[in-house]
N, C-alpha and C positions, 0 to 999 in steps of 0.2 A: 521240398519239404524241410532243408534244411532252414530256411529263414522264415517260417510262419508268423515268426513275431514282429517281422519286418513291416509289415501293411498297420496290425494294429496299432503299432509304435509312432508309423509316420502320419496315419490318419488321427492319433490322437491329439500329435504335436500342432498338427493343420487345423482341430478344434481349439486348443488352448491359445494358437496364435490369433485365429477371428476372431475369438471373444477376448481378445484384449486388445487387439484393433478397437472394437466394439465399444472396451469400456475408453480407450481415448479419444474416439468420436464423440464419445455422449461426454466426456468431461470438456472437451472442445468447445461442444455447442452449448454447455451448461455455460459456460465460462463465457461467452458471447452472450449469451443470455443476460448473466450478472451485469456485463459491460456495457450492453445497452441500458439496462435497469442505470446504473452508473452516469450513463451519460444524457438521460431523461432526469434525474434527480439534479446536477449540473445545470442544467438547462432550466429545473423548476428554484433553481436556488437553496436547493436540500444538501448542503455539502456535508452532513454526517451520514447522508442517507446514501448519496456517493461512496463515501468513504468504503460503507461497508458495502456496497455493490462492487466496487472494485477488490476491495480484498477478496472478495470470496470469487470474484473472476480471476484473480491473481493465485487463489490455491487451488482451483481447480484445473488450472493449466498459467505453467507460470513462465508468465510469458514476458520478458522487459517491457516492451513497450504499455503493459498495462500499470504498471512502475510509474510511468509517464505521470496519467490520469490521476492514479492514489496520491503523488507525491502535490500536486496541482490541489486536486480536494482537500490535503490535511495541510496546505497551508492556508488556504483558504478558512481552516477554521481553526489557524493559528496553532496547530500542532507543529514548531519547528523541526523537534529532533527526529519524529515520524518524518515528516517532508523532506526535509535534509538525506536522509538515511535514503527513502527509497528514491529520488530523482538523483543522490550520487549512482547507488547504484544500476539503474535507468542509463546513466551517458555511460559509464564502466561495460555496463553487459548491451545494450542492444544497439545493433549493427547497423540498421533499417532506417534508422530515422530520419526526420531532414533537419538541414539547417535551423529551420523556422523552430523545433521542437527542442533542439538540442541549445540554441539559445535562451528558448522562451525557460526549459530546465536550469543552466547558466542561471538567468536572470534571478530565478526564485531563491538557485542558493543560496546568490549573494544577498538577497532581504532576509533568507533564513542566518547566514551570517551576522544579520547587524541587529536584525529580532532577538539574537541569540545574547549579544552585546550589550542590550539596552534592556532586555527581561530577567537575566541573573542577578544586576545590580539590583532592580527592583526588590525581587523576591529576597534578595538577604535584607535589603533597608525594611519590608512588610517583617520579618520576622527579629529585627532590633525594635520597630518602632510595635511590634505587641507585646515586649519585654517590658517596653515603659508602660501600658497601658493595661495594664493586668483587668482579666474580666471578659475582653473585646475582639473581636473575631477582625483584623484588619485585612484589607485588600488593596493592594497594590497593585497596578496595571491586571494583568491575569493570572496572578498571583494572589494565593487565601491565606493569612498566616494565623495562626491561633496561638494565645497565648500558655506558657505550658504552667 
């Protein structure tokens, strides 16, 4: 009699633990879900539609290697610093990968690297050359500059 609250206590803890088992399976399979979504838009040449299929497989279970995919998709549609950001962190966190991925991540840096080189200069020369052009909305490489 003295530990009655002993059963209720551990039967409660053994509900609160399945259902949060629970909810990391359904955010698991959610997240595969998105990934495939992810790598169907990939395949159809939808690299924004990607983008955002992997992110949201990436926040609902975050996982490195889905790092991989998003960093791949957002250079793809010339997002460096997105790209840059999550393929550094991609080689830094995940363990798992092969050669083949962890070069192919390498490779993109370095065009994230030199994209990054050749896109700044741009964007300050669009925002001198709409100084002189007063009125006109100029575009340089991926860059919009408007005059102020």
């Amino acid at each position: 009699m003295k530990h009655r609250w002993f059963l209720p206590l551990v039967t409660s803890m053994l509900v609160t633990t399945v259902a949060h088992a629970g909810e990391i399976a359904g955010d698991r399979e959610g997240s595969r879900a998105a990934f495939r979504r992810g790598v169907s838009a990939v395949t159809a040449g939808s690299f924004e539609e990607a983008r955002t299929a992997f992110r949201r497989a990436y926040e609902l279970f975050p996982h490195p290697s889905i790092l991989f995919n998003l960093g791949l998709a957002e250079a793809k549609l010339g997002a460096w610093g997105d790209a840059e950001a999550h393929l550094t962190q991609f080689l830094r966190e995940d363990t798992g990968s092969t050669s083949a991925e962890r070069a192919t991540a390498a490779a993109e840096l370095a065009h994230a690297d030199q994209q990054d080189h050749v896109d700044a200069p741009l964007g300050r020369l669009g925002q001198r050359v709409a100084q002189l052009v007063p009125g006109r909305e100029i575009r340089v490489g991926q860059h919009h500059a408007f005059p102020r």
